[in-house]
C-alpha positions as CSV (number, residue, x, y, z in Angstrom):
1,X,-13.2,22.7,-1.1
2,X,-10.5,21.6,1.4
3,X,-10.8,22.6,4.2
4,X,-7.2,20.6,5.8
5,X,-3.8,21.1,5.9
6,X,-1.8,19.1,3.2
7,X,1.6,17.6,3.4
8,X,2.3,17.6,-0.3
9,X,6.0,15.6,-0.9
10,X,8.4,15.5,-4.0
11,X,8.4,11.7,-4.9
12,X,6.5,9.4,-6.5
13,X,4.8,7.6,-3.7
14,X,5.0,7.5,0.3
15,X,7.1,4.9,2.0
16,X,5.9,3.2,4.9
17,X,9.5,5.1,6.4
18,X,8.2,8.5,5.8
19,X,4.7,7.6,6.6
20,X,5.7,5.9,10.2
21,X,8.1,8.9,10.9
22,X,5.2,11.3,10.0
23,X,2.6,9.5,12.0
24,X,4.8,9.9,15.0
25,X,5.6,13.5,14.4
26,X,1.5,14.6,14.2
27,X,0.9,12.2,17.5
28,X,3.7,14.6,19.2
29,X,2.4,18.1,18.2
30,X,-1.3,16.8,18.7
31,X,-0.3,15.4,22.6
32,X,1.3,19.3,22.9
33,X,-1.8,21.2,21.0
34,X,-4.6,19.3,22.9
35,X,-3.0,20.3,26.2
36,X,-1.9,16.9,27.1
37,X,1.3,17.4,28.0
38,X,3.3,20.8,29.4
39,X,5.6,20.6,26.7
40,X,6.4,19.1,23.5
41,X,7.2,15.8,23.9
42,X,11.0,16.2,22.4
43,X,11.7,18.7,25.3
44,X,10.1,16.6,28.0
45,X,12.8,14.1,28.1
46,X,15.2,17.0,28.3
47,X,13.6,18.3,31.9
48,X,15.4,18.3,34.5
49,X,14.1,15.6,37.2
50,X,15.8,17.4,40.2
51,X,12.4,20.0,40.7
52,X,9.7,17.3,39.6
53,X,7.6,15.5,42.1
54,X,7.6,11.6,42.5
55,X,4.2,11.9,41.0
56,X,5.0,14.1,38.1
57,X,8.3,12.6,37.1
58,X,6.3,8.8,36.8
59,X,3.6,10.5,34.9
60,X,6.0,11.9,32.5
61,X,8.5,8.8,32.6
62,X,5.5,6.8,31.7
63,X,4.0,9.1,28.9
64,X,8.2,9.1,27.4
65,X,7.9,5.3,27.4
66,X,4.4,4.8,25.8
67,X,5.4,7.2,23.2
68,X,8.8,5.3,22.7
69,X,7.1,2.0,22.2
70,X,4.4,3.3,20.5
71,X,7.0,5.2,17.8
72,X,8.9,2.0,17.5
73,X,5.8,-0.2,16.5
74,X,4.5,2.6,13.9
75,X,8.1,2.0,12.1
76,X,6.6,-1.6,11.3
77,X,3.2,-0.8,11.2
78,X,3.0,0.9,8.4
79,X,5.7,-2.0,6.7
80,X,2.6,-4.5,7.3
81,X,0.1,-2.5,5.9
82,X,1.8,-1.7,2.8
83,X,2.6,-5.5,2.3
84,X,-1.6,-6.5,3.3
85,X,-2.9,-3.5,0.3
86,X,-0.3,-5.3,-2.2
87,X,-1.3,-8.7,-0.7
88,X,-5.4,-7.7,-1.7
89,X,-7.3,-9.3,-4.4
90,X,-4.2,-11.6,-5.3
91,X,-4.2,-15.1,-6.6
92,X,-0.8,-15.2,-7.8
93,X,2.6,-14.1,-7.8
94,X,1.9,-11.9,-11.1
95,X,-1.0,-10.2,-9.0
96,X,1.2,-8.9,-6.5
97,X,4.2,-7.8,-8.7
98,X,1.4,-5.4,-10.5
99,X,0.1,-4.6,-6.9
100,X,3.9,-4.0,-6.1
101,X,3.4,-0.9,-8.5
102,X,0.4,0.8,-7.4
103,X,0.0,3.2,-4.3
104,X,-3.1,3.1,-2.1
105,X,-4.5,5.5,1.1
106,X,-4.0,5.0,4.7
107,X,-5.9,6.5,7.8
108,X,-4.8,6.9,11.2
109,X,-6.8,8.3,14.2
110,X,-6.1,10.3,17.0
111,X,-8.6,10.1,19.4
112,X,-8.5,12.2,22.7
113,X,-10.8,11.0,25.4
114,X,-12.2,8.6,28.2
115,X,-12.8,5.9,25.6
116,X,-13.0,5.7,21.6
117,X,-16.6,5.7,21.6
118,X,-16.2,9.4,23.5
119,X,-13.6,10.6,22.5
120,X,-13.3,14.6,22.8
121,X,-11.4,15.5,20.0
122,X,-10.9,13.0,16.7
123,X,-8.0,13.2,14.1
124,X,-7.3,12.4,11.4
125,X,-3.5,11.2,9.6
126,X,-4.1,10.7,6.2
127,X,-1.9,9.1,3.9
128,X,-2.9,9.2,-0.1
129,X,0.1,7.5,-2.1
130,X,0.9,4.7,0.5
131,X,3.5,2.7,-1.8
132,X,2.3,-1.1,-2.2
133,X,4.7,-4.0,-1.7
134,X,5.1,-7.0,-0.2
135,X,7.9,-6.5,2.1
136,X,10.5,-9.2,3.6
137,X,10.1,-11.7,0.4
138,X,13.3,-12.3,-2.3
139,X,12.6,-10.7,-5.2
140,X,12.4,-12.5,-8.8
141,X,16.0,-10.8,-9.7
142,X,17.6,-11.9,-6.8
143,X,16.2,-15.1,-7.2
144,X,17.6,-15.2,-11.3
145,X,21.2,-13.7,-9.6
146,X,21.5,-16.4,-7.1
147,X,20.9,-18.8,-10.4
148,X,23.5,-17.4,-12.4
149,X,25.8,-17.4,-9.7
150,X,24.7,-21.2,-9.1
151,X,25.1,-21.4,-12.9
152,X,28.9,-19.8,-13.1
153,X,30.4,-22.1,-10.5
154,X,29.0,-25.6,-11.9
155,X,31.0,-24.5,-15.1
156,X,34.0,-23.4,-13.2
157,X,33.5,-26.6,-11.4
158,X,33.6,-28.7,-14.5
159,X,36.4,-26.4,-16.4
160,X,38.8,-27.5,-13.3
161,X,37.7,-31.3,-13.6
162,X,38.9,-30.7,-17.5
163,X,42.2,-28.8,-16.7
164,X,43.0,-31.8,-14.1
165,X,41.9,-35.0,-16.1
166,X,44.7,-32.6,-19.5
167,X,47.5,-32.2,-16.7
168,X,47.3,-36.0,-15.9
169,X,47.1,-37.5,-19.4
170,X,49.9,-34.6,-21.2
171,X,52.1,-36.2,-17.9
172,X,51.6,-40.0,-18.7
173,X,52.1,-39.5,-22.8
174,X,55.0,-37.4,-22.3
175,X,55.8,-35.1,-25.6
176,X,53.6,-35.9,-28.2
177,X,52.6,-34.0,-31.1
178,X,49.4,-33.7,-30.5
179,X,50.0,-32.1,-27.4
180,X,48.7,-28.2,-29.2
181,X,45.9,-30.4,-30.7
182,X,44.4,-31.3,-27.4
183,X,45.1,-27.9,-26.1
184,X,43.2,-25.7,-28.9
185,X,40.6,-28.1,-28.5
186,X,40.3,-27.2,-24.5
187,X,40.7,-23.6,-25.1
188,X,37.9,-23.9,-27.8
189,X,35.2,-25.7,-24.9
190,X,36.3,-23.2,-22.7
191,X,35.4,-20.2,-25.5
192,X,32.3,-22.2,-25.9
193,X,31.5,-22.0,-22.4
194,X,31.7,-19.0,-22.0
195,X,29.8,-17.5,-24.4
196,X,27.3,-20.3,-23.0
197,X,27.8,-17.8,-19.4
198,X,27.0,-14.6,-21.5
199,X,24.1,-15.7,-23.4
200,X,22.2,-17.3,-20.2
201,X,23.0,-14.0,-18.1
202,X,21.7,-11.7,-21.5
203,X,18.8,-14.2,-21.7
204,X,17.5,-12.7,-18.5
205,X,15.0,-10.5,-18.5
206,X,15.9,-7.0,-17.1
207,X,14.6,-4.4,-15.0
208,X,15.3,-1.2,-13.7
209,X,17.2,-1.1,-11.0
210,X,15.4,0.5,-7.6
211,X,16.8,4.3,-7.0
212,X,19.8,4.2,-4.4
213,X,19.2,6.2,-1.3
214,X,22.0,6.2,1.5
215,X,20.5,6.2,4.7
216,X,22.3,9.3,5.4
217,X,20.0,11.0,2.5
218,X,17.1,8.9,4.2
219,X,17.3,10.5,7.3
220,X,17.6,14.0,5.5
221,X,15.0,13.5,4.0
222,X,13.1,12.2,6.6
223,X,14.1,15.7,8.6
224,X,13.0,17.6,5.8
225,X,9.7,15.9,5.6
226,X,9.0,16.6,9.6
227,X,10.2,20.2,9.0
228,X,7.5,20.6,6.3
229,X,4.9,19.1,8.1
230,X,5.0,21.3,11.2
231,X,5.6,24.0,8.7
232,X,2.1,23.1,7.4
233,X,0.4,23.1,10.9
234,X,2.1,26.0,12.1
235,X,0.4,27.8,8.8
236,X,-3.0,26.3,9.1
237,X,-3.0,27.1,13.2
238,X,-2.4,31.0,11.7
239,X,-4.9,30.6,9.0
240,X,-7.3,29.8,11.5
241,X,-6.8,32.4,14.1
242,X,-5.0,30.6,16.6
243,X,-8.1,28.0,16.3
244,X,-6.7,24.9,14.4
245,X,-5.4,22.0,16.1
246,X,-5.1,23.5,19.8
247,X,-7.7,23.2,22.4
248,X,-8.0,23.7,26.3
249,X,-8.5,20.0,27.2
250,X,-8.1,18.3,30.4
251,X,-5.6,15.3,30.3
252,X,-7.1,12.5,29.3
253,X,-5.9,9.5,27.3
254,X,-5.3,8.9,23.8
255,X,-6.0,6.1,22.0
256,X,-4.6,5.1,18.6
257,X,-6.3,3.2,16.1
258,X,-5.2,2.5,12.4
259,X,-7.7,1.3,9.0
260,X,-6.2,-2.2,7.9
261,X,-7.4,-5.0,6.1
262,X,-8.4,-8.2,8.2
263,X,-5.4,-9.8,6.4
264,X,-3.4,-7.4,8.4
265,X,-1.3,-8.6,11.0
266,X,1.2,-7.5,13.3
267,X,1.5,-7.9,17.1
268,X,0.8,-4.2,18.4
269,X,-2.5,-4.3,17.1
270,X,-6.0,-5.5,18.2
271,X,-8.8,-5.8,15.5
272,X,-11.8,-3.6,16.8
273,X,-15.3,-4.3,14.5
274,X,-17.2,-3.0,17.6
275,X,-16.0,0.4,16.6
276,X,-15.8,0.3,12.5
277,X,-19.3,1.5,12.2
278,X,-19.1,4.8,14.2
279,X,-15.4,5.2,12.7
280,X,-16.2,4.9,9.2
281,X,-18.7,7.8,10.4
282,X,-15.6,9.5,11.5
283,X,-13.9,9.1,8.4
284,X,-17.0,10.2,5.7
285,X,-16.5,13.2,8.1
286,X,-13.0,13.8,7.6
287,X,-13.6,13.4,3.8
288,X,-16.4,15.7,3.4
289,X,-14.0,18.4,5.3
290,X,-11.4,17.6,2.5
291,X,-14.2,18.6,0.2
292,X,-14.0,15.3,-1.3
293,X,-17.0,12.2,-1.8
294,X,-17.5,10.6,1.2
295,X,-16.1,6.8,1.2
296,X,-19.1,4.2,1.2
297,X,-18.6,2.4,4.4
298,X,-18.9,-1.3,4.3
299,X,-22.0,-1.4,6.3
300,X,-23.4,1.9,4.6
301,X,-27.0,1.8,6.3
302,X,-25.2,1.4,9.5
303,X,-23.6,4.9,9.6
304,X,-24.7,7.3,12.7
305,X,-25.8,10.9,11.5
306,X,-23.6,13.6,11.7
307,X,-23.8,15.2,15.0
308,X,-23.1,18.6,16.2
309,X,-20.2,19.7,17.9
310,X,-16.7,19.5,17.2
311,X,-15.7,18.7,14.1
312,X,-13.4,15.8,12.9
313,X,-9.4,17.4,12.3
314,X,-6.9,15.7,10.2
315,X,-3.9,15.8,7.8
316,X,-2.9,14.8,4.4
317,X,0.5,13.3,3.5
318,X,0.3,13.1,-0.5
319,X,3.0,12.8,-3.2
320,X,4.1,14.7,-5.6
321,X,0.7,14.3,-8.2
322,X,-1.1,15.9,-5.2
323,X,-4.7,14.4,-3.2
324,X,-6.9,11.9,-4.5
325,X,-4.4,10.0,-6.9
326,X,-3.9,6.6,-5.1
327,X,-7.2,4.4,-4.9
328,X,-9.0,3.3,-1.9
329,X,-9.5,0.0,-0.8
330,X,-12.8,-0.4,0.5
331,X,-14.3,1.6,-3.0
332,X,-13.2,-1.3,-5.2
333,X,-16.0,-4.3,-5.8
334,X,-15.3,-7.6,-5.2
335,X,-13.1,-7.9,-2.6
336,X,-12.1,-11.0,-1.0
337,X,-13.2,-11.4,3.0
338,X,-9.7,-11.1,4.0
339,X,-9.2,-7.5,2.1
340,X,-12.3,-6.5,4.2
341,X,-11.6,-2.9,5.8
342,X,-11.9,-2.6,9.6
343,X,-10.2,-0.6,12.0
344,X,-7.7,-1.8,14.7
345,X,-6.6,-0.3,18.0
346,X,-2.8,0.0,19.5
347,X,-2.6,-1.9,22.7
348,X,-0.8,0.3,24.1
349,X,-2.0,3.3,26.4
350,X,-1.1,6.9,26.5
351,X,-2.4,9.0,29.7
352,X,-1.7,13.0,29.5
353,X,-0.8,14.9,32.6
354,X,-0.4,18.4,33.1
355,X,2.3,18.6,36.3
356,X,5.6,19.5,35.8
């Protein structure tokens, strides 16, 4: 039985958009609910800096920032790892246009504490239905579209050549008979050519066009998403007894660390194998809470017993068909070295404080 709070959306598959925007969201009511900072971090900015002292206004100055930059590089985090799980197990540019199709899950943690290795409290953002696709490449269509267009002006090209090489020899005949001849015959190359134009543009092979979303309606939706996910926590906090996300914790720091492939890559982020073991641990934890099989870590032996005391938290972001749809990376056999699973840390820092 689940025992989490799920984020369940109405489309097919999660964007990394909507995933990046929710991943930034949770961090902000977590930083709040684990006493970190005296208010929410949307109202902190808001404070007025005339009562603050010079060492609360650079604590909070300095959290605002970290959170900024941090906020900023989650909008292309999540780009990069949707392109590495479409990039897996790929030999080919047909492997990839299938992966292009497929969804996959993503895990975030939240970890509040001195260090990762003890951290106090340890969440969990979950995304199952992570769309796959390899981002910032032309696609085939607009490659075929940039051909036809290539296509259409060589014939346009070579029509005018025609109409110029008619104009200069009806000038040097003068009025000849044949004059409509040579003129129906012109008019029939350029019929010809044409239908040439139409049956190399219907010769292309077709697809269906990607769903247009203004980014007005992105950013509604994006707003709509939020609402329901602090909907969700506010229930589950209720549910609970008060006793869901919150805790009386000193400030501290948090530390941010994301599950990637080693093919992943992007500059904010530092590969950490020193800590995969005892965050795979972390995760079979946060699975068996979702009343769900526990994923086999890479190095399974290696995995520290469950200890006593608090237990993992987390959230689910899932699409429309609901948890446990999109497939797991690190449960499929034969996977390349490159599509190996291992976690990686922000290198960025994020210090709580609790003046005002």
């Amino acid at each position: 039985m689940n025992k989490l709070p799920v984020v369940r959306l109405d489309v097919d598959s999660i964007s990394d958009a909507v995933a990046s925007k929710l991943a930034t969201s949770l961090l902000g009511h977590i930083l709040f609910l684990k006493n970190q900072v005296p208010l929410p971090v949307m109202q902190l900015s808001r404070l007025p800096v005339g009562k603050s002292t010079a060492r609360a206004l650079k604590q909070r100055n300095e959290l605002l920032a970290s959170f900024d930059t941090l906020s900023s590089h989650l909008d292309t985090t999540f780009t990069a790892l949707s392109t590495a799980f479409a990039r897996r197990n790929t030999n080919s540019n047909e492997d990839i246009v299938s992966n292009n199709h497929k969804t996959s899950r993503a895990y975030l943690a939240i970890l509040v504490g001195p260090s990762v290795g003890s951290a106090k409290s340890k969440v969990i953002y979950a995304v199952d239905g992570l769309q796959m696709k390899v981002w910032g490449e032309r696609s085939e269509k607009d490659h075929q579209e940039v051909d036809v267009e290539g296509e259409v002006e060589d014939i346009e090209d070579e029509d005018d050549d025609k109409e110029k090489s008619d104009d200069e020899s009806e000038e040097g005949s003068g009025d000849e008979p044949e004059e409509s001849g040579d003129e129906e015959g012109s008019e029939e190359e350029e019929e010809h050519d044409d239908h040439d134009e139409e049956d190399t543009q219907s010769s292309l092979p077709t697809s269906p066009p990607p769903p247009y979303v203004s980014h007005a309606e992105e950013q509604r939706f994006l707003q709509t998403a939020d609402r329901l996910l602090s909907r969700t926590l506010a229930a589950f906090d209720a549910e609970e007894d008060g006793c869901g996300f919150g805790s009386e914790m000193s400030p501290t720091q948090t530390h941010i660390l994301i599950r990637a492939p080693r093919r992943f890559s992007h500059p904010a982020w530092i590969p950490r194998q020193n800590v995969t073991t005892s965050l795979e641990s972390t995760l079979s934890e946060f699975w068996e809470e979702s009343g769900m099989q526990a994923i086999q870590a890479q190095n399974l032996g290696k995995i520290k017993p469950r200890k006593k005391g608090n237990r993992v938290e987390g959230v689910w972001v899932t699409s429309r068909e609901g948890l446990g749809r999109a497939s797991d990376i690190q449960q499929e056999t034969d996977l390349q070295e490159e599509d190996e699973m291992i976690w990686w840390s922000w290198d960025g820092r994020i210090v709580g404080f609790n003046d005002w």
